[in-house]
DRENPA-3360 file (N, C-alpha, C; in nm, 2 decimals, always signed):
BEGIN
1 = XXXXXXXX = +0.08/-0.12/+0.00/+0.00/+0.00/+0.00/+0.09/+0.13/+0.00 ~ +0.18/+0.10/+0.07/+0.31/+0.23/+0.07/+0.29/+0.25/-0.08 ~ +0.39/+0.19/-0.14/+0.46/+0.19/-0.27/+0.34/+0.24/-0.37 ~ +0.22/+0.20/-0.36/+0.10/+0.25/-0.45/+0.07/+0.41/-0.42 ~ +0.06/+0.47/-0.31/+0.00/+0.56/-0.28/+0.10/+0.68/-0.37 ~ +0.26/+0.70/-0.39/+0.26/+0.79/-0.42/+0.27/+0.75/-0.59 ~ +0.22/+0.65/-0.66/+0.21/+0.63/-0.79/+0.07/+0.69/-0.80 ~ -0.02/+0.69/-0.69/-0.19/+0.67/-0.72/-0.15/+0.88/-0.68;
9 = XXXXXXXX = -0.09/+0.92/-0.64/-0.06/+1.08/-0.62/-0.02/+1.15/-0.73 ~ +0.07/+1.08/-0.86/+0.15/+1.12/-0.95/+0.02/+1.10/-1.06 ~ -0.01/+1.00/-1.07/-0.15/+1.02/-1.18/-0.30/+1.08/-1.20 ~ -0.32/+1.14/-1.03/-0.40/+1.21/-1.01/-0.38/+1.38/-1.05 ~ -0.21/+1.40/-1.01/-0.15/+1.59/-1.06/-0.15/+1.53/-1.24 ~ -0.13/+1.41/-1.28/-0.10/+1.46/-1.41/-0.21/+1.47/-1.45 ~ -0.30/+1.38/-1.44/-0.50/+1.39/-1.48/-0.52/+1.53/-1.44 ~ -0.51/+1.57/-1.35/-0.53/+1.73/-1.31/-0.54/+1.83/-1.41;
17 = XXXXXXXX = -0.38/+1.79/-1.45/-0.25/+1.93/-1.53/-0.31/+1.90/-1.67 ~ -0.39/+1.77/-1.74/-0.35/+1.77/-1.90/-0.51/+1.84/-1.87 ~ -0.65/+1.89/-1.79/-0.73/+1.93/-1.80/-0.86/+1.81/-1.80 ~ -0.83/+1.69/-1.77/-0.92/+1.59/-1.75/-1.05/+1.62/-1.88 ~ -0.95/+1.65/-2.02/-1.07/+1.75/-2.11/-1.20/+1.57/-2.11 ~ -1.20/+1.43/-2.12/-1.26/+1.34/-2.14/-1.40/+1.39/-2.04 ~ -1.38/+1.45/-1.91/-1.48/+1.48/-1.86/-1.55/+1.60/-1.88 ~ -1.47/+1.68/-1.94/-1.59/+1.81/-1.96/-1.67/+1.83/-2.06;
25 = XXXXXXXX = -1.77/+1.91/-2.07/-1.86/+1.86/-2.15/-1.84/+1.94/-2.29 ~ -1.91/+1.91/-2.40/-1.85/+1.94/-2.52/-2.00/+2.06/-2.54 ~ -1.95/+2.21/-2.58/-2.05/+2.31/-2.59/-2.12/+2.29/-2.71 ~ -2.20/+2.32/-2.63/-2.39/+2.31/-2.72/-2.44/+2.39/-2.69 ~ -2.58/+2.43/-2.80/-2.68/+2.47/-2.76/-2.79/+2.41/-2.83 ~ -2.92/+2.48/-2.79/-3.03/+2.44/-2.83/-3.06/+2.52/-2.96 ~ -3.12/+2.49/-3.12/-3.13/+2.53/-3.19/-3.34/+2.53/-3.20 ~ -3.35/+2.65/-3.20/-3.49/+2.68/-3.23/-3.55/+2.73/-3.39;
33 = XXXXXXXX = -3.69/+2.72/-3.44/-3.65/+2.83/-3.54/-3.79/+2.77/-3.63 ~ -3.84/+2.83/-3.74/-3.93/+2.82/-3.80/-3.89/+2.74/-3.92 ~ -3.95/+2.68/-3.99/-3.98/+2.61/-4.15/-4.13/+2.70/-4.16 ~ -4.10/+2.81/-4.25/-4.20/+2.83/-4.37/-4.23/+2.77/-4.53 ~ -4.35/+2.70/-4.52/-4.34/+2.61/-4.61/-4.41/+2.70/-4.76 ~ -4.39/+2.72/-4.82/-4.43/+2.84/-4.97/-4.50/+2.72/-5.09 ~ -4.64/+2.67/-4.99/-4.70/+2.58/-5.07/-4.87/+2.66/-5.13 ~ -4.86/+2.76/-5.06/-4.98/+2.78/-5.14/-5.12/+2.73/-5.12;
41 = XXXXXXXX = -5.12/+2.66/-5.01/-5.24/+2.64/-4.95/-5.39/+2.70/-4.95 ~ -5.45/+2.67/-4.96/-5.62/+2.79/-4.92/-5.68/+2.71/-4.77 ~ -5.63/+2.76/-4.68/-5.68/+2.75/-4.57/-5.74/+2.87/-4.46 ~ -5.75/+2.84/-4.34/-5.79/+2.98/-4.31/-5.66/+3.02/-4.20 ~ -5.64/+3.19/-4.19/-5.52/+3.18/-4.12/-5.55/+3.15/-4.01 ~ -5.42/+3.10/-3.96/-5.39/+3.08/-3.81/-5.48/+2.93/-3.81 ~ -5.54/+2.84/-3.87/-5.55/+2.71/-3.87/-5.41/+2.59/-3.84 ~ -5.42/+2.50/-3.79/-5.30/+2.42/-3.78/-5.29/+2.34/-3.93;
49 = XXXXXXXX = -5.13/+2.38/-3.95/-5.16/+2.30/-4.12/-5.01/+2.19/-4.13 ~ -5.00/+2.13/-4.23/-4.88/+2.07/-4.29/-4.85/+2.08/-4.41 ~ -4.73/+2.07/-4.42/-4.71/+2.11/-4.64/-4.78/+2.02/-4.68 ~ -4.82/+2.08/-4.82/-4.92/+2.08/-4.88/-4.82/+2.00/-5.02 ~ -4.85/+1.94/-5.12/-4.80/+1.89/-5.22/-4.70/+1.93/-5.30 ~ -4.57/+1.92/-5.30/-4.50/+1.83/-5.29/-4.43/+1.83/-5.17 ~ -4.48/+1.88/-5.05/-4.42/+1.89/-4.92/-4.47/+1.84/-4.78 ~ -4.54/+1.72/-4.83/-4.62/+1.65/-4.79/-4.55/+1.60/-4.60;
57 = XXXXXXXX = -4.46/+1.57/-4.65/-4.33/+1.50/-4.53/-4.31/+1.61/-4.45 ~ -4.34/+1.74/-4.47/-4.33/+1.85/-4.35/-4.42/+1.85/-4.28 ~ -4.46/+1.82/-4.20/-4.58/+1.78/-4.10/-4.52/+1.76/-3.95 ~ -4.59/+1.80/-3.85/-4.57/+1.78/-3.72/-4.48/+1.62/-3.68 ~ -4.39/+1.64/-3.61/-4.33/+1.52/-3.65/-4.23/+1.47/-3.68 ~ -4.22/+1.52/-3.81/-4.11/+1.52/-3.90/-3.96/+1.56/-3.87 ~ -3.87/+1.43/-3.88/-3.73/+1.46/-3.84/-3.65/+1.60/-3.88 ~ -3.56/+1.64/-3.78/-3.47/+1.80/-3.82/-3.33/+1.70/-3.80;
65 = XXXXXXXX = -3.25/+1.67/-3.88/-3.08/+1.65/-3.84/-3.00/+1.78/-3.87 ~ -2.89/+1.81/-3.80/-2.78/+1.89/-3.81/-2.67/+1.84/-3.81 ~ -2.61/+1.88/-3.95/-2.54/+1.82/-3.98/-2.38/+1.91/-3.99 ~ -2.31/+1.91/-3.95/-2.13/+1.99/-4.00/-2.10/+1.98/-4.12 ~ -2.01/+2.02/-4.17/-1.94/+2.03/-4.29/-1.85/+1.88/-4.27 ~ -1.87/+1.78/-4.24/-1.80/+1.69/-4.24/-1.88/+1.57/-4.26 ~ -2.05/+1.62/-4.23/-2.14/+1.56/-4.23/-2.20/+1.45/-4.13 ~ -2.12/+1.49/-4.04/-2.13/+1.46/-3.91/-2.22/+1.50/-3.86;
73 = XXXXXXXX = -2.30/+1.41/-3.78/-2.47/+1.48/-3.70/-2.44/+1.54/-3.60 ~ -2.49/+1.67/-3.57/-2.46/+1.71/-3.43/-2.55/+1.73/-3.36 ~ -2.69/+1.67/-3.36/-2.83/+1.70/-3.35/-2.92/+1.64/-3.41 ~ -3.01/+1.59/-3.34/-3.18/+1.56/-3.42/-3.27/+1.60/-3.36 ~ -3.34/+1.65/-3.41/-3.54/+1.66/-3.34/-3.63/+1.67/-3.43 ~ -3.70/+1.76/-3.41/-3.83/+1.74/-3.44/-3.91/+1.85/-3.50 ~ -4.02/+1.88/-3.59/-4.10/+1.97/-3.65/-4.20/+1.93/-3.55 ~ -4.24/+2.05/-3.49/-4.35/+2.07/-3.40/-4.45/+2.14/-3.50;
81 = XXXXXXXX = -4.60/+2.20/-3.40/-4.70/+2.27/-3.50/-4.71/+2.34/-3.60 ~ -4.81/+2.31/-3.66/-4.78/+2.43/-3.80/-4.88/+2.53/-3.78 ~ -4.94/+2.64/-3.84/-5.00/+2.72/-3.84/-4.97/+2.78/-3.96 ~ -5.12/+2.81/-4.04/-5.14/+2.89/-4.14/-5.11/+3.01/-4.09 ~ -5.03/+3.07/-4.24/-4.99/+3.26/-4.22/-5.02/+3.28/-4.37 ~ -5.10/+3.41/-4.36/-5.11/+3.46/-4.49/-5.00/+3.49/-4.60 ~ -5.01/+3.44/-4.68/-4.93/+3.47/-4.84/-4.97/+3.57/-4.89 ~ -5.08/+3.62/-4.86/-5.08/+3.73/-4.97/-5.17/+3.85/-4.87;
89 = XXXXXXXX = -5.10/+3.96/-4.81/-5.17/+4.02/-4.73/-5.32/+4.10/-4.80 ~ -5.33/+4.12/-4.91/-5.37/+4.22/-4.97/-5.50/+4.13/-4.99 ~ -5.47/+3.99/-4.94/-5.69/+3.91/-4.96/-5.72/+3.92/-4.83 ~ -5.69/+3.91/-4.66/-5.72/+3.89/-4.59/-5.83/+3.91/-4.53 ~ -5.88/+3.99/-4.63/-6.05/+3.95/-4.59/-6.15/+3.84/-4.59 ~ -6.06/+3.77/-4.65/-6.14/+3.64/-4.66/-6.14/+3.54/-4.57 ~ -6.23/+3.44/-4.59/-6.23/+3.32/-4.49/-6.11/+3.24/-4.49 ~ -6.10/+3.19/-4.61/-6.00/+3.13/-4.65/-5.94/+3.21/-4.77;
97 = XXXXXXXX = -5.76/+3.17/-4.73/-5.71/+3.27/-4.84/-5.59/+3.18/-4.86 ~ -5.55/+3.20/-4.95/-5.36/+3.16/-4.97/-5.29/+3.18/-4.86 ~ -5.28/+3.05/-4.83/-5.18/+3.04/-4.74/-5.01/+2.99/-4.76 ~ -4.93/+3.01/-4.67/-4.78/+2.90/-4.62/-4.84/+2.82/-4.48 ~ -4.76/+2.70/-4.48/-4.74/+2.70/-4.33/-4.63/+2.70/-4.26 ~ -4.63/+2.83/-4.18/-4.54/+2.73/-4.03/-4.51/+2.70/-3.97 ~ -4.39/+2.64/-3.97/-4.38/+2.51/-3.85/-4.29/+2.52/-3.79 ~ -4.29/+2.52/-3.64/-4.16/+2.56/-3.55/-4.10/+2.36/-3.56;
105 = XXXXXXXX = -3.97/+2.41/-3.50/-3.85/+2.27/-3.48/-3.82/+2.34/-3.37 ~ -3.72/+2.24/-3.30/-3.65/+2.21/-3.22/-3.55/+2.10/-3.17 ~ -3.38/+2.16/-3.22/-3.29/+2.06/-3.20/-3.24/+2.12/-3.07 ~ -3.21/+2.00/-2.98/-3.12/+2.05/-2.85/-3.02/+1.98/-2.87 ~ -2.94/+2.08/-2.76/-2.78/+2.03/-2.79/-2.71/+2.03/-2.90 ~ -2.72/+2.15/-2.98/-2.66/+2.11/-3.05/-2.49/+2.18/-3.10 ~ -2.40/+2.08/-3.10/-2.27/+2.11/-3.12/-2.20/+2.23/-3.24 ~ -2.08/+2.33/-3.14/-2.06/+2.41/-3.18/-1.96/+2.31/-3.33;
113 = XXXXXXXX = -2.00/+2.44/-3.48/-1.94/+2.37/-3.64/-1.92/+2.53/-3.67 ~ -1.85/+2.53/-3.74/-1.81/+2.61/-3.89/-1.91/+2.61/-3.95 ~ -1.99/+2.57/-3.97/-2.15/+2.60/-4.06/-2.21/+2.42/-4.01 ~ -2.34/+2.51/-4.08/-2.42/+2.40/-4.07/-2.55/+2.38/-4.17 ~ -2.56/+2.21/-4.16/-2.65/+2.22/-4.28/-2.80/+2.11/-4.17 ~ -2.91/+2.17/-4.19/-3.01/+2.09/-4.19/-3.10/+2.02/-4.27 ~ -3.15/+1.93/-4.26/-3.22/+1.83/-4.34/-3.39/+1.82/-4.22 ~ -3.47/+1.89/-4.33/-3.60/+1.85/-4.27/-3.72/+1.74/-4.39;
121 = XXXXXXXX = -3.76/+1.67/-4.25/-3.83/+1.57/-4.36/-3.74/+1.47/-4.42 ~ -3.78/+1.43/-4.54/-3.75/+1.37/-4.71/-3.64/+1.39/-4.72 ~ -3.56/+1.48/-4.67/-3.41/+1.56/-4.75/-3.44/+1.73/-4.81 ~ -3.51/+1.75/-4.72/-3.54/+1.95/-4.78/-3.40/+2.02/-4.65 ~ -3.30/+2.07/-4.73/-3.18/+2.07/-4.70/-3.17/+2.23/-4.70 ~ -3.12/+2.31/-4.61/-3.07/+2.47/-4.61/-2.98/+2.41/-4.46 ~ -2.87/+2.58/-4.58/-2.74/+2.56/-4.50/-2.74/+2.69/-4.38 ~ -2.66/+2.66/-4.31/-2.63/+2.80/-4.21/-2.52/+2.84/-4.22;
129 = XXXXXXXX = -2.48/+2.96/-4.19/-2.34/+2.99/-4.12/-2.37/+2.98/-3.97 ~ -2.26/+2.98/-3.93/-2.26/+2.99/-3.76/-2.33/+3.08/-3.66 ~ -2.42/+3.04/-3.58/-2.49/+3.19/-3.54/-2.33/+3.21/-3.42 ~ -2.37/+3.32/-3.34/-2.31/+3.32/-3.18/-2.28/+3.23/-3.08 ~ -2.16/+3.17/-3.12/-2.20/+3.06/-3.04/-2.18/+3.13/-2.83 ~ -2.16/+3.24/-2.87/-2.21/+3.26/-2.71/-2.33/+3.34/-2.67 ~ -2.45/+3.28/-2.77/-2.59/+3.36/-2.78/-2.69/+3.29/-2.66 ~ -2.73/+3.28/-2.62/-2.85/+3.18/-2.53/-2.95/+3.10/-2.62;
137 = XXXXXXXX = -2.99/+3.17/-2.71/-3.09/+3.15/-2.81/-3.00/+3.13/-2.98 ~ -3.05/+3.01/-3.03/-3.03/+3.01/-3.18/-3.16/+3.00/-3.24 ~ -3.19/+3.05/-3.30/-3.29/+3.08/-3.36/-3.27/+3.13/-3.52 ~ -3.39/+3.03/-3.61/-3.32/+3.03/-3.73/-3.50/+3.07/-3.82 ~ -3.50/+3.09/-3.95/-3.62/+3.12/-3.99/-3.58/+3.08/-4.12 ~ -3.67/+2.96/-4.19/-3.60/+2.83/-4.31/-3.76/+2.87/-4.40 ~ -3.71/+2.93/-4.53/-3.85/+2.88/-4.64/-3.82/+2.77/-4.70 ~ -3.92/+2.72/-4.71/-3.91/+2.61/-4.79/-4.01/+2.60/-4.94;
145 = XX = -4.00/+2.63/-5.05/-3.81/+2.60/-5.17/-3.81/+2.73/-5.10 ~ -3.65/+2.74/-5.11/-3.54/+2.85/-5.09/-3.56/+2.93/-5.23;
% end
């Protein structure tokens, strides 16, 4: 027990000194943000909606990955609610009018990159640059076609 204790002393200052980086945690944040979907809908505003043809796969639900330039995942979630928003302010008198829908997401944790690219649904793909990575909030706002 002698002979151990100051070997079990020496690997504890070096574990110390190199920064024990295996235990600290790797910085993230939570990515928030809308999909507006530019389908053209005739619904009524503020209805709960999902893309409309050919955007069928955007629906409550529907997978978000974040991906790096390496193509590495650093994130998955999810398309939450949709809600109709008027397309065209100039009918809004009507019951139903041309609509988009959309739809909030939500990735947590997600790892600091050099850019980033998302994939919602099917493969409906927009890129980012880097927000702040010392912001509290990321928050992003995606049309869909671009």
């Amino acid at each position: 027990m002698v002979r151990t204790l100051p070997l079990v002393i020496v690997m504890f200052v070096l574990w110390s000194v190199a920064g024990c980086s295996f235990l600290q945690a790797e910085e993230t944040n939570d990515l928030t943000g809308t999909i507006t979907v530019a389908d053209m809908g005739i619904r009524a505003i503020g209805d709960p909606c999902s893309g409309r043809r050919p955007y069928l796969d955007l629906r409550p639900g529907a997978a978000v990955v974040v991906r790096d330039a390496d193509d590495e995942i650093l994130g998955e979630g999810s398309v939450g609610e949709g809600e109709a928003i008027n397309a065209h302010p100039d009918l809004d008198h009507l019951d139903r009018t041309l609509t988009y829908c959309r739809l909030d997401f939500t990735v947590a944790d997600v790892g600091i990159a050099d850019g980033y690219e998302l994939e919602f649904g099917d493969g409906h793909l927009a890129s980012l640059d880097p927000p702040d990575p010392d912001s509290d909030a990321w928050f992003v706002e995606i049309v869909i076609p671009q």
